[in-house]
C-alpha positions in Angstrom: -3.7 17.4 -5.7 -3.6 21.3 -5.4 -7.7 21.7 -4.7 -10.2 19.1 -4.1 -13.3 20.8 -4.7 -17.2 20.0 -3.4 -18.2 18.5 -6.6 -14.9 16.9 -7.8 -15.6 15.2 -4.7 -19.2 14.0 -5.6 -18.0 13.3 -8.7 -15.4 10.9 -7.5 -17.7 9.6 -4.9 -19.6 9.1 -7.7 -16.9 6.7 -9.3 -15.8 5.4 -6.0 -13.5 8.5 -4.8 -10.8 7.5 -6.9 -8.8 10.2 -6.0 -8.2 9.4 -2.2 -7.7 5.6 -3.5 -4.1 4.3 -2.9 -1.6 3.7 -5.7 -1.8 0.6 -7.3 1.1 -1.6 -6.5 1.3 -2.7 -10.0 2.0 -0.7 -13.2 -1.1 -0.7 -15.5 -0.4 -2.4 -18.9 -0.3 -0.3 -21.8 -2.9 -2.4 -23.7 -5.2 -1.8 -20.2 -8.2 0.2 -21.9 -9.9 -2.1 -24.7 -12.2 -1.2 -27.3 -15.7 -1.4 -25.5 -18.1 -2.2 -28.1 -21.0 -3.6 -24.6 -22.1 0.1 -23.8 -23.8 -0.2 -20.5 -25.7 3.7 -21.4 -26.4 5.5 -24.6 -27.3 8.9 -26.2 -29.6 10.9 -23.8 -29.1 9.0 -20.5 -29.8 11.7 -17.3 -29.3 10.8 -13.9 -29.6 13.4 -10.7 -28.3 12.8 -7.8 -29.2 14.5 -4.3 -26.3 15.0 -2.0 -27.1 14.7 1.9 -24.4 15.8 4.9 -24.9 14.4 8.3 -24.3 17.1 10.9 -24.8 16.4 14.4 -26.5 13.2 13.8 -28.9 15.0 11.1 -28.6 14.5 7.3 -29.4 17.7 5.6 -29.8 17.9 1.9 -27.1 20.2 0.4 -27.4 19.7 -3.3 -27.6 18.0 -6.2 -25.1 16.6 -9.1 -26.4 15.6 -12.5 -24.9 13.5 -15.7 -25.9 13.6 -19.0 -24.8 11.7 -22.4 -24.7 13.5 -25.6 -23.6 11.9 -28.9 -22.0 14.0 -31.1 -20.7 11.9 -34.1 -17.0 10.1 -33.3 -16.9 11.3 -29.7 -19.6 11.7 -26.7 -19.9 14.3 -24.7 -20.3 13.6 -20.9 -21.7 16.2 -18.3 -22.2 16.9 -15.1 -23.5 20.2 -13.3 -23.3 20.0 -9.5 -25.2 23.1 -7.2 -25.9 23.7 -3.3 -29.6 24.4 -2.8 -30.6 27.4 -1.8 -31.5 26.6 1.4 -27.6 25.4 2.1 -26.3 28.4 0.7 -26.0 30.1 3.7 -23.4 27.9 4.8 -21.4 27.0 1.6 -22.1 27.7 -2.6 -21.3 25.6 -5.0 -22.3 25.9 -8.9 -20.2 23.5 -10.8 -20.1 22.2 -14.6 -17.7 19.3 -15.8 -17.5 18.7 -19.2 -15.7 15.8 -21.3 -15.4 14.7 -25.1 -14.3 10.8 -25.5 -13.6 8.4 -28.3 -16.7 6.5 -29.2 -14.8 3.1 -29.2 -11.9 3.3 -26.1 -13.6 6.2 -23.8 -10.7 7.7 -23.2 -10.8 11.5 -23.6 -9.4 13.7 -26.2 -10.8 17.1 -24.4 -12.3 18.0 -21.0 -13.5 21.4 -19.3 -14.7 22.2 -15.8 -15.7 25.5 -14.0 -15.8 25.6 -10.1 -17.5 27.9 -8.5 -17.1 27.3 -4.7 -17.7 29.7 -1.5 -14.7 32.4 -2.9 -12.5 30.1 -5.1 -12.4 29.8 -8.9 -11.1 28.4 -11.9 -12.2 27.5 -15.2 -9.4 24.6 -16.6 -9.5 23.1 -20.0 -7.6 19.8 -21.0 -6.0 18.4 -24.0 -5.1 15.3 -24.5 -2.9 13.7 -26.6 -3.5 9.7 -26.1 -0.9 8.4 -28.8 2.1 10.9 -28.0 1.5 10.6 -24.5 0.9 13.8 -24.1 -1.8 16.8 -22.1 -2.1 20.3 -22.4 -3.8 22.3 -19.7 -5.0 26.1 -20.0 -6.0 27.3 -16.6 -7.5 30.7 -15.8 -9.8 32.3 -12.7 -12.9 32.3 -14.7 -14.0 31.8 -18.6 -12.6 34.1 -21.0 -9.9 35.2 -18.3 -5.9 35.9 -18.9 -4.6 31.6 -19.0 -1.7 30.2 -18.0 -0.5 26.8 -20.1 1.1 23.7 -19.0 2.1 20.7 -20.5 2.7 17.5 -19.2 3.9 13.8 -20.1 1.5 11.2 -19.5 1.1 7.2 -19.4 -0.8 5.2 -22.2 -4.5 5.3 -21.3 -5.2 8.0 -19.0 -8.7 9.3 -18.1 -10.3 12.4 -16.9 -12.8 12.7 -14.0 -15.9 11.9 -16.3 -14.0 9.2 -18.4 -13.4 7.2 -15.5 -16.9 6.9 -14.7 -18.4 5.9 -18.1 -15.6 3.6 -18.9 -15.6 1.3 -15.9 -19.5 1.0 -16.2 -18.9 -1.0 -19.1 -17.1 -3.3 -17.3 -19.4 -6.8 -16.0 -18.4 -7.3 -12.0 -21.1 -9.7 -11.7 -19.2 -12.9 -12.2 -16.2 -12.0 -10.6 -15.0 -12.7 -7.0 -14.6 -10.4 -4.0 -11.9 -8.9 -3.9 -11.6 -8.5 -7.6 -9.6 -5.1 -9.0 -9.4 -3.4 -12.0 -6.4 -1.0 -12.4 -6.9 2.6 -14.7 -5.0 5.7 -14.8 -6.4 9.3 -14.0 -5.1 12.8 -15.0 -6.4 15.5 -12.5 -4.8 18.9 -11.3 -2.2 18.6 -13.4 -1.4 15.5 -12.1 -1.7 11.7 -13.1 -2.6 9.3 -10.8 -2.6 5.4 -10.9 -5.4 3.6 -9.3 -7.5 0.7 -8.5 -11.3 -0.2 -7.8 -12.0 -3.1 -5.7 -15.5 -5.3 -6.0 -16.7 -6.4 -3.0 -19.5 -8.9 -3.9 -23.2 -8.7 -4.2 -26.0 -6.9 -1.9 -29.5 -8.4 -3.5 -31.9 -6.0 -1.8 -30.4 -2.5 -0.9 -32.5 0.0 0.2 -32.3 3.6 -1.1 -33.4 5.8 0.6 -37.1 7.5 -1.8 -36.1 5.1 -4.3 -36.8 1.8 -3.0 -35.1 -1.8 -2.9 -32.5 -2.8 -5.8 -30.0 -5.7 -6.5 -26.6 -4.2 -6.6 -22.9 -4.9 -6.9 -21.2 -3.6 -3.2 -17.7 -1.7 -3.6 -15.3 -0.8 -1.2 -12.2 0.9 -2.2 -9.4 2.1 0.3 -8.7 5.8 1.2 -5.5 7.7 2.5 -5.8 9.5 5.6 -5.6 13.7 5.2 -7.4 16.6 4.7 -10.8 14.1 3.5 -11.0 11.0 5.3 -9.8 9.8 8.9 -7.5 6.8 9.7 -9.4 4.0 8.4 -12.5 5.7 6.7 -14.5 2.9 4.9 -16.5 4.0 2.2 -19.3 1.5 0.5 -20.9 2.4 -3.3 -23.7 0.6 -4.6 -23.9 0.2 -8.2 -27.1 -1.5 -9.8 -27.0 -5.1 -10.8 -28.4 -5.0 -14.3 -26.8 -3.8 -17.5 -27.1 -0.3 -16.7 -24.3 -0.2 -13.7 -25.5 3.1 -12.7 -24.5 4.2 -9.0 -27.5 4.3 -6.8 -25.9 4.9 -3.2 -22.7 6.2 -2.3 -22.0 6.8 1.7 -18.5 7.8 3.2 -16.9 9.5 6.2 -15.1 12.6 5.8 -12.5 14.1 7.9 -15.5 15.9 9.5 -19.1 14.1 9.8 -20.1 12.0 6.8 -21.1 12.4 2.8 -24.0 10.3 1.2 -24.9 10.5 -2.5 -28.5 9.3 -3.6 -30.0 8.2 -6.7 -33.3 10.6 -7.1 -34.2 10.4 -10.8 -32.9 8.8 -14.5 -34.2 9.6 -17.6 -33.0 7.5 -21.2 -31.5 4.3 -19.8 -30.2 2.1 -22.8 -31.3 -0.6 -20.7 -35.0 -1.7 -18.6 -34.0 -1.0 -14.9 -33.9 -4.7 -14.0 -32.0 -3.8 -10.8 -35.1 -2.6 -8.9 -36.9 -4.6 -6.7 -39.4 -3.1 -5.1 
């Protein structure tokens, strides 16, 4: 991957870091993606996340990330902004906007933006995808409305952007399944497709996040490969909500230098009551 940027990273974490996830062993069936008909969110759904960074032993807030769910007749439309507060911007700016347009019945995407804006580098990147010829196009630029350059590349059956990913695997149920239990998908970022894994790692019935309260929630744990991100042997631990919902509520993870945490701080629209909070 060419640039892993603040808020792909928060987005990932968001999903579990896919991106730092190693290979799967395994190549992913073509008839991996069913039709998901069980929506686990709906039209409307918000949810904000505040992004902490422990330095020197101190978490200091340095931003937030938000997602929202449009509907807009065959497809949705999945979003998420990502900015540094002002108070960390003296150290390091970030204004961010993802943008993705999926098929109503598989979730996998037929178009996708994103702008990054971080400390001096840009680029504004759309995507097209062609599902049944196997196909994506890819229009890059330094901002929006700037000179483009196009690529085009082959792809696997079933692939998913950044934003995909995360929709589509909240409609799949963990709760009955083992530890240790996987589930194999493919994702196209950077002009490169990647084939991955997440791992379930069993049930954690009163987790405490941190402003938010207690909440039942399904524990994952996936695997990262050492570089420019994570050490030898980084563990990182997401915390997804045990209801119908399966909305992330804590994400913590070392990096190469200190540590990351991602924290639930509001949601508006839920489909479902939020049956995963305790107290």
């Amino acid at each position: 991957m060419n640039k892993t940027t603040v808020l792909t990273s928060f987005l990932f974490l968001s999903i579990l870091n896919f991106q730092h996830l190693k290979p799967a062993a395994k190549p992913i069936a073509s008839n991996a993606v069913a039709q998901t008909t069980d929506l686990s969110f709906q039209n409307g759904e918000e949810l904000t996340y505040k992004i902490y960074y422990n330095l020197n032993f101190i978490w200091v807030p340095a931003g937030e990330v938000s997602f929202k769910v449009y509907d807009e007749g065959t497809q949705f439309h999945f979003q998420a902004k990502g900015k540094t507060y002002e108070s960390y911007e003296w150290f390091y700016v970030v204004k961010d906007d993802y943008d993705s347009w999926v098929d109503k019945t598989t979730l996998l995407p037929n178009y996708s933006e994103r702008s990054v804006n971080e400390g001096d580098y840009h680029i504004f990147e759309k995507i097209s995808f062609n599902q049944s010829g196997r196909k994506t196009t890819v229009w890059r630029s330094p901002k929006r409305g700037g000179a483009e350059t196009k690529t085009e590349h082959t792809i696997q059956d079933n692939v998913f952007d950044v934003l995909s990913t995360l929709y589509y695997l909240r409609t799949i149920d963990f709760g009955n399944q083992q530890s240790g239990y996987s589930v194999p998908f493919r994702v196209f970022m950077d002009q490169e497709e990647f084939p991955l894994k997440m791992r379930y790692m069993g049930k954690d019935a009163r987790k405490k996040v941190h402003n938010m309260g207690r909440y039942k929630t399904l524990k994952f744990q996936p695997e990262v490969i050492a570089g420019n991100v994570f050490k030898e042997d980084s563990r990182m631990s997401v915390w997804v909500s045990d209801d119908q919902n399966r909305i992330p509520v804590l994400i913590e993870s070392p990096v190469s230098v200190g540590s990351v945490k991602m924290v639930l701080k509001r949601y508006w629209g839920l489909k479902y009551d939020f049956g995963a909070k305790v107290d």
